[in-house]
PDBQT receptor file of N, H, CA, C and O in Angstrom, charges set to zero:
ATOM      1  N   UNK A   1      48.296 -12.275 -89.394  1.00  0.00    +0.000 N 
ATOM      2  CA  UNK A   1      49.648 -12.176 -88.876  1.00  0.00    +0.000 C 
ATOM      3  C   UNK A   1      50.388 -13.484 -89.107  1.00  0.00    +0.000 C 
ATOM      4  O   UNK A   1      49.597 -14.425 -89.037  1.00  0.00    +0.000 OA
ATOM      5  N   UNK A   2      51.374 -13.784 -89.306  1.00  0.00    +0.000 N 
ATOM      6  H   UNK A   2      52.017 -13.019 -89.363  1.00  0.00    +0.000 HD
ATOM      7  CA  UNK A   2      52.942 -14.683 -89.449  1.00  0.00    +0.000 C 
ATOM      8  C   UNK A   2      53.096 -15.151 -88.230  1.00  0.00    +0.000 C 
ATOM      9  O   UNK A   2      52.787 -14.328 -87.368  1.00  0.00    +0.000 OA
ATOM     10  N   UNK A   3      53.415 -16.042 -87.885  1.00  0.00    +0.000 N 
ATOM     11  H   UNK A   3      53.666 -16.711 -88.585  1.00  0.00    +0.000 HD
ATOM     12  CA  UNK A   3      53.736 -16.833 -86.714  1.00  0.00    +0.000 C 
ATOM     13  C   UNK A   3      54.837 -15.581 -85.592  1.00  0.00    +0.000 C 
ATOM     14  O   UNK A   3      54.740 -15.509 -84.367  1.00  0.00    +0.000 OA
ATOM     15  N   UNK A   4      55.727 -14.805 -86.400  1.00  0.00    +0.000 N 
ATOM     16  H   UNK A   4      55.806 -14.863 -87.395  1.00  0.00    +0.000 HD
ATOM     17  CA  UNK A   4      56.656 -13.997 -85.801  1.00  0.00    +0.000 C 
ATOM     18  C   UNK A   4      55.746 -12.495 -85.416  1.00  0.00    +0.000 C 
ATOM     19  O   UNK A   4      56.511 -11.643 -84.964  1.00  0.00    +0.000 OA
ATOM     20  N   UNK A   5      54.365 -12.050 -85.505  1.00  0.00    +0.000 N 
ATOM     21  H   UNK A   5      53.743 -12.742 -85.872  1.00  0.00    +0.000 HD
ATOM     22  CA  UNK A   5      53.712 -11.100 -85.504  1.00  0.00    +0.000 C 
ATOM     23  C   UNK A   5      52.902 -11.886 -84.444  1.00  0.00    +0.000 C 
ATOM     24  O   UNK A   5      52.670 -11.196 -83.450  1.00  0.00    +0.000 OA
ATOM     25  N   UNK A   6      52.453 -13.036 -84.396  1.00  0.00    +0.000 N 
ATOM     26  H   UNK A   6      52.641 -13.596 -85.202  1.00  0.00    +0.000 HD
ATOM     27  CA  UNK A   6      51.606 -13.105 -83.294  1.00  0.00    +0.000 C 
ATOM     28  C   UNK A   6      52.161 -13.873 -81.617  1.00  0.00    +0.000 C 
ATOM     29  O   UNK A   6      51.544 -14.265 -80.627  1.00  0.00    +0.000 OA
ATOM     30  N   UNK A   7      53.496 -13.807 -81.963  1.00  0.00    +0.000 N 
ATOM     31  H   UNK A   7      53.997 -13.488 -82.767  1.00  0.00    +0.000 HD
ATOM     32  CA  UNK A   7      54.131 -13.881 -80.287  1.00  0.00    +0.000 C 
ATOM     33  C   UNK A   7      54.615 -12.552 -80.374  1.00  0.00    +0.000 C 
ATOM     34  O   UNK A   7      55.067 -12.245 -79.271  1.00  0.00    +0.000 OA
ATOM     35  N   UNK A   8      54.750 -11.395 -81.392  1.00  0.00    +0.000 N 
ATOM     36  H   UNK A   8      54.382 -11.645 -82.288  1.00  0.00    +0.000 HD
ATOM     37  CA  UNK A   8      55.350 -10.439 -80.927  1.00  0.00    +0.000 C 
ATOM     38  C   UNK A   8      54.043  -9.683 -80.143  1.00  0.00    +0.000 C 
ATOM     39  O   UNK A   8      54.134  -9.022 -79.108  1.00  0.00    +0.000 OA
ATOM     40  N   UNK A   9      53.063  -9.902 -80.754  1.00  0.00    +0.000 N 
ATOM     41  H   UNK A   9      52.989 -10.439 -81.594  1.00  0.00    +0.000 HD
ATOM     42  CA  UNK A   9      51.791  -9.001 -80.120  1.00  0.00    +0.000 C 
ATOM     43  C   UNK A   9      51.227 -10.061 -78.908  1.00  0.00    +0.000 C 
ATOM     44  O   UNK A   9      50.448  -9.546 -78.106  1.00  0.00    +0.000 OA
ATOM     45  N   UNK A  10      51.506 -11.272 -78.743  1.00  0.00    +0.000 N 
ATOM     46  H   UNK A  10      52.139 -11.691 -79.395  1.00  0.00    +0.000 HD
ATOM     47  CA  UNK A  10      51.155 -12.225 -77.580  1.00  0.00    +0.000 C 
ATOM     48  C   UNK A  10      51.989 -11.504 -76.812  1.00  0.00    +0.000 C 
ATOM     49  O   UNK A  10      51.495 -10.919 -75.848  1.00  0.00    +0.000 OA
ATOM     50  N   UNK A  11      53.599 -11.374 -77.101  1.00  0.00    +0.000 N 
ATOM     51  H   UNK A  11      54.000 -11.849 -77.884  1.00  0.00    +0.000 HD
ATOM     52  CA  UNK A  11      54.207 -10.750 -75.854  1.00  0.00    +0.000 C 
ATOM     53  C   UNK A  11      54.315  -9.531 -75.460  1.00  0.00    +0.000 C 
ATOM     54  O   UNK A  11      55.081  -9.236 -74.542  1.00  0.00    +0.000 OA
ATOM     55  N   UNK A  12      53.410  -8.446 -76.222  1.00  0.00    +0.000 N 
ATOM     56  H   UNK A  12      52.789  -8.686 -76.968  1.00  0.00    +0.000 HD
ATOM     57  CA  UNK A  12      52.465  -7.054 -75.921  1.00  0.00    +0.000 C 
ATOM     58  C   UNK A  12      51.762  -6.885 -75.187  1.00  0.00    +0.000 C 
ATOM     59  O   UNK A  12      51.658  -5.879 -74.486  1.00  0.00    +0.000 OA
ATOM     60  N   UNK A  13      50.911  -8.132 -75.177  1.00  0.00    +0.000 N 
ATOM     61  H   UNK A  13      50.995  -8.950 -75.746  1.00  0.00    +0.000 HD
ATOM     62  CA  UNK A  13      49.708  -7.836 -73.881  1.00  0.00    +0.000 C 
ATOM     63  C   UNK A  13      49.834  -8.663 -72.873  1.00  0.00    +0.000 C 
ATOM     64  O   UNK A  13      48.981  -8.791 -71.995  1.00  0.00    +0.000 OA
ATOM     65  N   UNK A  14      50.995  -9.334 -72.931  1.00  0.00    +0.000 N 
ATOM     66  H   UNK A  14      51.689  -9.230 -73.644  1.00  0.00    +0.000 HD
ATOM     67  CA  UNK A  14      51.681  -9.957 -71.992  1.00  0.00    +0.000 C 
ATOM     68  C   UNK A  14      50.680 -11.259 -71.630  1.00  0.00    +0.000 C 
ATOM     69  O   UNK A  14      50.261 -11.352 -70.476  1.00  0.00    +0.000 OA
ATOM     70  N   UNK A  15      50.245 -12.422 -72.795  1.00  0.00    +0.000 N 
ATOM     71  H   UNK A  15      50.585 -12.347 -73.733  1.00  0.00    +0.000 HD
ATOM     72  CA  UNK A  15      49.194 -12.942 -71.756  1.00  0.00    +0.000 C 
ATOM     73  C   UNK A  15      49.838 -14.537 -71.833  1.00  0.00    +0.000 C 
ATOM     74  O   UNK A  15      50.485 -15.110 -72.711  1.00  0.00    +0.000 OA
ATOM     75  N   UNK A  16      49.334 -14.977 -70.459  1.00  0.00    +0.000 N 
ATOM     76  H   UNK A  16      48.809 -14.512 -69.747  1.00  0.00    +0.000 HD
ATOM     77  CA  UNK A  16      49.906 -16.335 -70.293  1.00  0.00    +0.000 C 
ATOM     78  C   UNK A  16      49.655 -17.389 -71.217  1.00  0.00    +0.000 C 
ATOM     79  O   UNK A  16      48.978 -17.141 -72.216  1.00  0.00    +0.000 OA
ATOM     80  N   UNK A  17      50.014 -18.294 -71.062  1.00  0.00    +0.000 N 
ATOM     81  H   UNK A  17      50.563 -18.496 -70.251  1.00  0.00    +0.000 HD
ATOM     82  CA  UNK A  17      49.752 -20.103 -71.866  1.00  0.00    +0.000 C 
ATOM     83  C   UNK A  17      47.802 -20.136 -72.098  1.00  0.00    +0.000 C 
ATOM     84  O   UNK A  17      47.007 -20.157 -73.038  1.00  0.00    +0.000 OA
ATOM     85  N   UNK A  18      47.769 -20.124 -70.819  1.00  0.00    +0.000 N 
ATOM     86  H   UNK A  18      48.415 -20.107 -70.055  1.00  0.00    +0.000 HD
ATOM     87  CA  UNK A  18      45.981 -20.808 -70.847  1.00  0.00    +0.000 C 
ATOM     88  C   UNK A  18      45.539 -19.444 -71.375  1.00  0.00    +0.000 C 
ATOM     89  O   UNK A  18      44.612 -19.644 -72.160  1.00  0.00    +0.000 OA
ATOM     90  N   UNK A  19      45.790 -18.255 -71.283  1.00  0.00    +0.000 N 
ATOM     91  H   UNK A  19      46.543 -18.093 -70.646  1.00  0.00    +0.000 HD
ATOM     92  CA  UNK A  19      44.798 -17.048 -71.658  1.00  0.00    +0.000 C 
ATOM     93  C   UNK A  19      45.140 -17.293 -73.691  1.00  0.00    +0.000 C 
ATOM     94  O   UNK A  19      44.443 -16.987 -74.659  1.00  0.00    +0.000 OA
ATOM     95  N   UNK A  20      46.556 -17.985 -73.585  1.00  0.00    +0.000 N 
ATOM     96  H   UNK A  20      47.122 -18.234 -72.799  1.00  0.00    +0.000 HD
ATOM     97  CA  UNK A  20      46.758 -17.689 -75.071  1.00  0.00    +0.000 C 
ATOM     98  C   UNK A  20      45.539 -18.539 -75.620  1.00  0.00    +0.000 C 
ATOM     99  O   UNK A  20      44.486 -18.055 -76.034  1.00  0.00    +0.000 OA
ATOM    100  N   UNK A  21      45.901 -20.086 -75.548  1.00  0.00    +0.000 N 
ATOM    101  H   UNK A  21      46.757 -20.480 -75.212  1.00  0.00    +0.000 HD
ATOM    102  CA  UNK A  21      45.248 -21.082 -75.457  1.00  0.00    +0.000 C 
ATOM    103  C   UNK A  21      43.881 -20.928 -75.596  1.00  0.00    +0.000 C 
ATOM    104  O   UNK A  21      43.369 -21.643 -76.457  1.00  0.00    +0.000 OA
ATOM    105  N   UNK A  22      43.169 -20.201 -74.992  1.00  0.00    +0.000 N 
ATOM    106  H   UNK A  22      43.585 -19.620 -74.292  1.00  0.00    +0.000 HD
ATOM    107  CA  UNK A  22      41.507 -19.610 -74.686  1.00  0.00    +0.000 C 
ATOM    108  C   UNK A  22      41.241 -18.883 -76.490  1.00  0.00    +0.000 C 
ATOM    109  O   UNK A  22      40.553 -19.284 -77.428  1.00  0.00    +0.000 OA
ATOM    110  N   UNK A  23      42.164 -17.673 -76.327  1.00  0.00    +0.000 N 
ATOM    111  H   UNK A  23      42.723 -17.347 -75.565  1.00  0.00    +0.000 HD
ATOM    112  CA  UNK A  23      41.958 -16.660 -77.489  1.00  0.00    +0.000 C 
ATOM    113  C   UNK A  23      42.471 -17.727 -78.572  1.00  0.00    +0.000 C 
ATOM    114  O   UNK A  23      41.829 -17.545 -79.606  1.00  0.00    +0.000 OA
ATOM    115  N   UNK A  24      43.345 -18.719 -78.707  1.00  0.00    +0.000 N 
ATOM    116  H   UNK A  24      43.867 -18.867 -77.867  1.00  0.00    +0.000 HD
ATOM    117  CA  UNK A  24      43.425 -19.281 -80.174  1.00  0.00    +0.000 C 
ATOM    118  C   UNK A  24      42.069 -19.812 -80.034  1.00  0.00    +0.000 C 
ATOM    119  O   UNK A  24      41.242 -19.308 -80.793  1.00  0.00    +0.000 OA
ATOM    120  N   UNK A  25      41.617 -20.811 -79.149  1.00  0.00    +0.000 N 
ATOM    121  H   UNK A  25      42.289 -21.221 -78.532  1.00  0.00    +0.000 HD
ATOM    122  CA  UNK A  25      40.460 -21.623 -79.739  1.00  0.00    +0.000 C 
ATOM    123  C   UNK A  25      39.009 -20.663 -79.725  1.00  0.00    +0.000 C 
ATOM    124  O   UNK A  25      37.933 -21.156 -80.065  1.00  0.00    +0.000 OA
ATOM    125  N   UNK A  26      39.107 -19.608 -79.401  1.00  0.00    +0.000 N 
ATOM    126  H   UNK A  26      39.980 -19.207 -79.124  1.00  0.00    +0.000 HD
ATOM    127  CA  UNK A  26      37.976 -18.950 -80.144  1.00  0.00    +0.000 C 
ATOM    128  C   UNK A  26      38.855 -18.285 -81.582  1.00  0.00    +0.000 C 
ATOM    129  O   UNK A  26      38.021 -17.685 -82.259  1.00  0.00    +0.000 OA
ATOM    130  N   UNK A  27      39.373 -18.258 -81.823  1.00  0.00    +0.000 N 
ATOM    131  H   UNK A  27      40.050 -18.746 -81.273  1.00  0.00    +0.000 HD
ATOM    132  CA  UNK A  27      39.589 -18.185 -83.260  1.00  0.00    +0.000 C 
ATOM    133  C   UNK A  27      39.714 -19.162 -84.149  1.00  0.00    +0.000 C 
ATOM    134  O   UNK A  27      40.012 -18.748 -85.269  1.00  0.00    +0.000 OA
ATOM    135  N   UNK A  28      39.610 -20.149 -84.063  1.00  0.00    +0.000 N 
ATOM    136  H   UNK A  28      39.368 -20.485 -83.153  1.00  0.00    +0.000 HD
ATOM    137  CA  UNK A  28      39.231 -22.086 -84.272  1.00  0.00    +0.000 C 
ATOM    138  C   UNK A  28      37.928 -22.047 -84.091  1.00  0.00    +0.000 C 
ATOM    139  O   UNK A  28      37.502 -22.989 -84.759  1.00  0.00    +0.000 OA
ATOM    140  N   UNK A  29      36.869 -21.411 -83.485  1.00  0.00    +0.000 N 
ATOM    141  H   UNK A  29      37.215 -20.646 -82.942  1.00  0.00    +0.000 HD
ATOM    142  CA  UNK A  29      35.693 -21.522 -83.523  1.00  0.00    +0.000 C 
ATOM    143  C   UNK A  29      35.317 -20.614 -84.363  1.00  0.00    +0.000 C 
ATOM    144  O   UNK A  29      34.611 -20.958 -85.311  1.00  0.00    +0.000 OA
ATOM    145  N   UNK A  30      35.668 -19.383 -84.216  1.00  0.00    +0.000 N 
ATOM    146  H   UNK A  30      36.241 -19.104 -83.446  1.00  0.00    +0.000 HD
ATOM    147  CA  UNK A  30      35.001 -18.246 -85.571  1.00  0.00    +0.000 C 
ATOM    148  C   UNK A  30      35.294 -18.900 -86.718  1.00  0.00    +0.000 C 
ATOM    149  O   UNK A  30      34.452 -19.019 -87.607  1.00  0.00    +0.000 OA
ATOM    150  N   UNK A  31      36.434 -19.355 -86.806  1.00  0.00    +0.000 N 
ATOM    151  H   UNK A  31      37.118 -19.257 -86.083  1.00  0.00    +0.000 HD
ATOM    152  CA  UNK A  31      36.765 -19.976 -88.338  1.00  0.00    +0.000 C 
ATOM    153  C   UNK A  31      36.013 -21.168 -88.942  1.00  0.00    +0.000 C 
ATOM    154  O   UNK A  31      35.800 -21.329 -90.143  1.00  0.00    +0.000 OA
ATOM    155  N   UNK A  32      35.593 -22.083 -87.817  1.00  0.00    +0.000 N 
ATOM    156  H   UNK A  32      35.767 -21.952 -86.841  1.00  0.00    +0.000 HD
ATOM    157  CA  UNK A  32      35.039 -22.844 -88.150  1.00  0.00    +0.000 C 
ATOM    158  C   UNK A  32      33.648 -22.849 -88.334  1.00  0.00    +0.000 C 
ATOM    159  O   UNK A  32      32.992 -23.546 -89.107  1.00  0.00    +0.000 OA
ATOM    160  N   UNK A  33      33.137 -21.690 -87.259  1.00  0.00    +0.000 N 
ATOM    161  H   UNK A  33      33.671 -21.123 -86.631  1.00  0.00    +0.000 HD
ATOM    162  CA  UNK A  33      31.483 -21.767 -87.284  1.00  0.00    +0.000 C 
ATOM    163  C   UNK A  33      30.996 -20.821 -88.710  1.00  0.00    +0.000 C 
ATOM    164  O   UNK A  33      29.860 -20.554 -89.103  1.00  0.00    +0.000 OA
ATOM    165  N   UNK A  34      31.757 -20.611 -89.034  1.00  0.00    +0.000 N 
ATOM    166  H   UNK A  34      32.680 -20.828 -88.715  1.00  0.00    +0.000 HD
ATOM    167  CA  UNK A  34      31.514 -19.769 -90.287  1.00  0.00    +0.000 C 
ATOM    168  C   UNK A  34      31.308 -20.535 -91.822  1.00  0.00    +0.000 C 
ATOM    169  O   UNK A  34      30.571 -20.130 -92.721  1.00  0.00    +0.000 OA
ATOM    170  N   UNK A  35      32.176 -21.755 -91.850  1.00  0.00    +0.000 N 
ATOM    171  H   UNK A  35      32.775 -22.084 -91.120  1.00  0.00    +0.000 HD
ATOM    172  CA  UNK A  35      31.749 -22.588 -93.343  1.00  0.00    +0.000 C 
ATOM    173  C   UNK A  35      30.866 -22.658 -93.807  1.00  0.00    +0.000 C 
ATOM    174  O   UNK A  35      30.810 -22.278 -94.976  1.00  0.00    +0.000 OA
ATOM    175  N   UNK A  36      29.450 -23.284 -93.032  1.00  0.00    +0.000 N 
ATOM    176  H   UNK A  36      29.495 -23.593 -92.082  1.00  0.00    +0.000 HD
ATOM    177  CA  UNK A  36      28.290 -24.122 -92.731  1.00  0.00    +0.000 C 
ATOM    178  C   UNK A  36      27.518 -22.919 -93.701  1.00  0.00    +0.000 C 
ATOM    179  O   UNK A  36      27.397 -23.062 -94.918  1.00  0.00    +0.000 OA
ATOM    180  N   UNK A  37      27.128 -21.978 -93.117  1.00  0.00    +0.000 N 
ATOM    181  H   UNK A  37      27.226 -21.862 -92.129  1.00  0.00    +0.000 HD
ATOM    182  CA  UNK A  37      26.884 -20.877 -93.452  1.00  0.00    +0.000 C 
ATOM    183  C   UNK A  37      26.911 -20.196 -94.853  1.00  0.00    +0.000 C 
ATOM    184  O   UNK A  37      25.933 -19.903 -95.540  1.00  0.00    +0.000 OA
ATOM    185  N   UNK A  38      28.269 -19.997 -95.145  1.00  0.00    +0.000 N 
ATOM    186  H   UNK A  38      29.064 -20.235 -94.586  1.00  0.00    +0.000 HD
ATOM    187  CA  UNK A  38      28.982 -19.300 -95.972  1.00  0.00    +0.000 C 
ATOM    188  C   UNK A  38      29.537 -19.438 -97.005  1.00  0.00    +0.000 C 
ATOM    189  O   UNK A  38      30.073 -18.618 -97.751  1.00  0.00    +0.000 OA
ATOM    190  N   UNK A  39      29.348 -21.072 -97.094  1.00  0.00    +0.000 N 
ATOM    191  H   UNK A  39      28.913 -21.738 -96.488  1.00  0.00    +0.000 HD
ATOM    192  CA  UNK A  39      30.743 -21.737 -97.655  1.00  0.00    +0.000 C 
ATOM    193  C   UNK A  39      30.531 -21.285 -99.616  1.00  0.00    +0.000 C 
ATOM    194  O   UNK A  39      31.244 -20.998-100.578  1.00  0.00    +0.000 OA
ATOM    195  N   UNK A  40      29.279 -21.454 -99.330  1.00  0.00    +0.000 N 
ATOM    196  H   UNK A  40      28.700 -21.687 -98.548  1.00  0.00    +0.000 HD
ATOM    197  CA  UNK A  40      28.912 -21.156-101.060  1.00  0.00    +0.000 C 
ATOM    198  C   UNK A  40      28.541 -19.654-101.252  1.00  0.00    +0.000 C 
ATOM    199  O   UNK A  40      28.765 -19.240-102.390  1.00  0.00    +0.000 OA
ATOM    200  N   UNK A  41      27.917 -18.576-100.197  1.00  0.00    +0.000 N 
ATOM    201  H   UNK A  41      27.735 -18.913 -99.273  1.00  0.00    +0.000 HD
ATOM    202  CA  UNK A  41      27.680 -17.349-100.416  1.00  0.00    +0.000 C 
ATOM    203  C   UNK A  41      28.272 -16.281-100.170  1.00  0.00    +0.000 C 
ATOM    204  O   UNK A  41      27.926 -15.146-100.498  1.00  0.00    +0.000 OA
ATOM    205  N   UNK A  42      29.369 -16.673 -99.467  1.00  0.00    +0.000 N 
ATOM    206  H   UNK A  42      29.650 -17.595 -99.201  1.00  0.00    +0.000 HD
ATOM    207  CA  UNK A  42      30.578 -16.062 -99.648  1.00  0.00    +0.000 C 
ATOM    208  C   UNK A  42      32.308 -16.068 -99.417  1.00  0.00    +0.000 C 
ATOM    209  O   UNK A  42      33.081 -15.445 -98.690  1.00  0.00    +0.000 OA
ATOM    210  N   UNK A  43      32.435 -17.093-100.423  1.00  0.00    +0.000 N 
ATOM    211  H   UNK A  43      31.807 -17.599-101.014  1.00  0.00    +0.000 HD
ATOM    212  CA  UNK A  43      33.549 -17.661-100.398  1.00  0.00    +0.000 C 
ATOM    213  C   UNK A  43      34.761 -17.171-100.039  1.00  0.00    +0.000 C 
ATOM    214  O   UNK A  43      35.710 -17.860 -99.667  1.00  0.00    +0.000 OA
ATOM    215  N   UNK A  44      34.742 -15.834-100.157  1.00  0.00    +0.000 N 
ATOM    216  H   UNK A  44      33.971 -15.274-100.459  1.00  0.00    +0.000 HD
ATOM    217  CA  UNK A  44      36.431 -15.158 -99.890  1.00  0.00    +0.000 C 
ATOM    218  C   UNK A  44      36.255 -15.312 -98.102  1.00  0.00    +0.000 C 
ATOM    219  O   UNK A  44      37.120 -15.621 -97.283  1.00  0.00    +0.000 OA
ATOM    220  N   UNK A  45      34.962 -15.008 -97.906  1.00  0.00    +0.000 N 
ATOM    221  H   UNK A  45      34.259 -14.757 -98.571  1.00  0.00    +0.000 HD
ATOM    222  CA  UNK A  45      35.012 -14.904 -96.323  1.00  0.00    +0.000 C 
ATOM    223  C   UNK A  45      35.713 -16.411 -96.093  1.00  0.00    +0.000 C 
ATOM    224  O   UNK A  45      36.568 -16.751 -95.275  1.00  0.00    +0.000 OA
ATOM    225  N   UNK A  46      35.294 -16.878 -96.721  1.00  0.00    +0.000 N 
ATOM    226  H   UNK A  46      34.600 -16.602 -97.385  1.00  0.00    +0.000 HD
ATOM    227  CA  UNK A  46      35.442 -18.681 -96.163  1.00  0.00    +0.000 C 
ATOM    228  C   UNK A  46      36.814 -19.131 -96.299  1.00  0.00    +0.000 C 
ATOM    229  O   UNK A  46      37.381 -19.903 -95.527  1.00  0.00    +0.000 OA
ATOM    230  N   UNK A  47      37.415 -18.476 -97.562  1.00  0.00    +0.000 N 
ATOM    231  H   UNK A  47      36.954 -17.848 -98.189  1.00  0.00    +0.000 HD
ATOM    232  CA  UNK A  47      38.905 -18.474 -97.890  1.00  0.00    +0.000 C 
ATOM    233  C   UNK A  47      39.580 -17.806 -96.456  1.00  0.00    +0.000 C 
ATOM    234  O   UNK A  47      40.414 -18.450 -95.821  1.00  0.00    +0.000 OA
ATOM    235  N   UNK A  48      39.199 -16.658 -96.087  1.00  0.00    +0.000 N 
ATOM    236  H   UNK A  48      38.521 -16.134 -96.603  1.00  0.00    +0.000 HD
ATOM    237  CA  UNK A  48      40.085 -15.887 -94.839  1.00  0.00    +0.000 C 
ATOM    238  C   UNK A  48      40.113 -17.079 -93.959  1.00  0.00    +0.000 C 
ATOM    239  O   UNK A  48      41.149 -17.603 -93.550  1.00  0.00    +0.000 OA
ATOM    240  N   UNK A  49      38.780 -17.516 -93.665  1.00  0.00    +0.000 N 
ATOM    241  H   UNK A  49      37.938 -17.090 -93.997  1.00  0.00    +0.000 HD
ATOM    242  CA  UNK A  49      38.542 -18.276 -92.223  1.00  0.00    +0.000 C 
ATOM    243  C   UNK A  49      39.413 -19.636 -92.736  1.00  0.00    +0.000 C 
ATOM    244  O   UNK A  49      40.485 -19.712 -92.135  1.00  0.00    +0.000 OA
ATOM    245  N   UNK A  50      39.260 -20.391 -93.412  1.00  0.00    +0.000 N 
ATOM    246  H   UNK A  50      38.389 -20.330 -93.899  1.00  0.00    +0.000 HD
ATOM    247  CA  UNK A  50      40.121 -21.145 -94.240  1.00  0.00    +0.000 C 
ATOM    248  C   UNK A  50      41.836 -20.683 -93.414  1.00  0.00    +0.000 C 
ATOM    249  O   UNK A  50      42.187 -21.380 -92.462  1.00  0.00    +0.000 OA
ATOM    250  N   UNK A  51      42.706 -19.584 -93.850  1.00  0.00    +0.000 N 
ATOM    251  H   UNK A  51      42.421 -19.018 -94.623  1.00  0.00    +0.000 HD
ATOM    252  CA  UNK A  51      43.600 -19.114 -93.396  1.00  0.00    +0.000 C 
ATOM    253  C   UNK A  51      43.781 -18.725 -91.842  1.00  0.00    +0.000 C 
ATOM    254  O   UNK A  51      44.958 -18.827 -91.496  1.00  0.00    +0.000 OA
ATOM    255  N   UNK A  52      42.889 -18.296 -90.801  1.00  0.00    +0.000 N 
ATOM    256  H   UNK A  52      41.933 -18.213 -91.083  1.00  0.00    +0.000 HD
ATOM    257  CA  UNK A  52      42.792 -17.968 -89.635  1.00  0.00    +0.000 C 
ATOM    258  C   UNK A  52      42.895 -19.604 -88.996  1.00  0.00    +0.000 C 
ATOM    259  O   UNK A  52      43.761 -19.867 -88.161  1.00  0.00    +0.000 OA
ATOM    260  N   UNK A  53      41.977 -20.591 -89.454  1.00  0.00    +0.000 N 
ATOM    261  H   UNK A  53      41.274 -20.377 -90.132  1.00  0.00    +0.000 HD
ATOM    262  CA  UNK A  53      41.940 -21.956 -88.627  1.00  0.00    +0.000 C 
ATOM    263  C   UNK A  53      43.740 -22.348 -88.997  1.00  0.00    +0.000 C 
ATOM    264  O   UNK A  53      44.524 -22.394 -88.048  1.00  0.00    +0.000 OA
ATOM    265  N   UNK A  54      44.186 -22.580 -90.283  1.00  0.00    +0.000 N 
ATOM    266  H   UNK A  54      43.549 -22.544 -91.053  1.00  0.00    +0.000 HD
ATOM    267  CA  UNK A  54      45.421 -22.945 -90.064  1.00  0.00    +0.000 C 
ATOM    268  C   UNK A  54      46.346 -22.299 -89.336  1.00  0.00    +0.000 C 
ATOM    269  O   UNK A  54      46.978 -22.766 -88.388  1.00  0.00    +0.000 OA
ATOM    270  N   UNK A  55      46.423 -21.126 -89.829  1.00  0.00    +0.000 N 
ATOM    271  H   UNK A  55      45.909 -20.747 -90.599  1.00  0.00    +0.000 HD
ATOM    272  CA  UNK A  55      47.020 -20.380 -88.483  1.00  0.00    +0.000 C 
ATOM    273  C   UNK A  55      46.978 -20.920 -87.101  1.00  0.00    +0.000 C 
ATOM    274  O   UNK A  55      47.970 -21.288 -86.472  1.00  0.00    +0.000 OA
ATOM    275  N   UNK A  56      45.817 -20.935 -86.700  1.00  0.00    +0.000 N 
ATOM    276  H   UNK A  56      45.011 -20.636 -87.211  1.00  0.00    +0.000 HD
ATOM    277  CA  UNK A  56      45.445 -21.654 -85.251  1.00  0.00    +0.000 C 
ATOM    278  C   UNK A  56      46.164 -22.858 -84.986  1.00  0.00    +0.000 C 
ATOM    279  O   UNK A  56      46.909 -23.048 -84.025  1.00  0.00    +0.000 OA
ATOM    280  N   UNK A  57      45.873 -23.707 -85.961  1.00  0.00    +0.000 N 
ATOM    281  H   UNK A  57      45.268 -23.552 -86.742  1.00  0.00    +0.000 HD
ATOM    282  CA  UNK A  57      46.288 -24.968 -85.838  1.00  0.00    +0.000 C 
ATOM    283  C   UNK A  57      47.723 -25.364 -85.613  1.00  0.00    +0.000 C 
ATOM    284  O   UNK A  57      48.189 -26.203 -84.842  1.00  0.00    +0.000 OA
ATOM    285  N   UNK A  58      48.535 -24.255 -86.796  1.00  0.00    +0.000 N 
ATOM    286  H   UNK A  58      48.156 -23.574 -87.423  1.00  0.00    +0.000 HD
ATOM    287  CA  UNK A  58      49.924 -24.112 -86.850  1.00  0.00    +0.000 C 
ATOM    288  C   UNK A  58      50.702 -24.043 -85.865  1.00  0.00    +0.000 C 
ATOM    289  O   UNK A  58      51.846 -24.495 -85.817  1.00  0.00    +0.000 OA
ATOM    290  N   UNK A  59      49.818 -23.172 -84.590  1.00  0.00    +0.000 N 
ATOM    291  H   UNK A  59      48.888 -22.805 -84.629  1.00  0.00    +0.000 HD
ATOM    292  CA  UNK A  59      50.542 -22.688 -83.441  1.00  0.00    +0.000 C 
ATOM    293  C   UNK A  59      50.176 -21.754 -83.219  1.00  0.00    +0.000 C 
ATOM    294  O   UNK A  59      50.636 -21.121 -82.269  1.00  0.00    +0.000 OA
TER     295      UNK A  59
């Protein structure tokens, strides 16, 4: 999702600051715990997660 898709669906399930806050940094952790792993056996995965952490990071 686009920065404009994920406050429209943040403001769907209606969830506060700290609940947001919680759900980004487990998606900062899937993205990240996944390199180590993966990074050479399956790269597209690593490319997505690659895209999901910036996302995160972005906002």
């Amino acid at each position: 999702m686009d920065s404009r898709g994920r406050e429209e669906f943040r403001g769907a399930l209606g969830l506060d600051d700290d609940t947001w806050l919680r759900a980004r940094a487990w998606a900062l952790f899937i993205a990240v715990m996944t390199f180590p792993y993966y990074w050479t056996t399956m790269p597209v995965r690593c490319a997505d997660r690659v895209v999901m952490a910036r996302a995160v990071l972005g906002g």
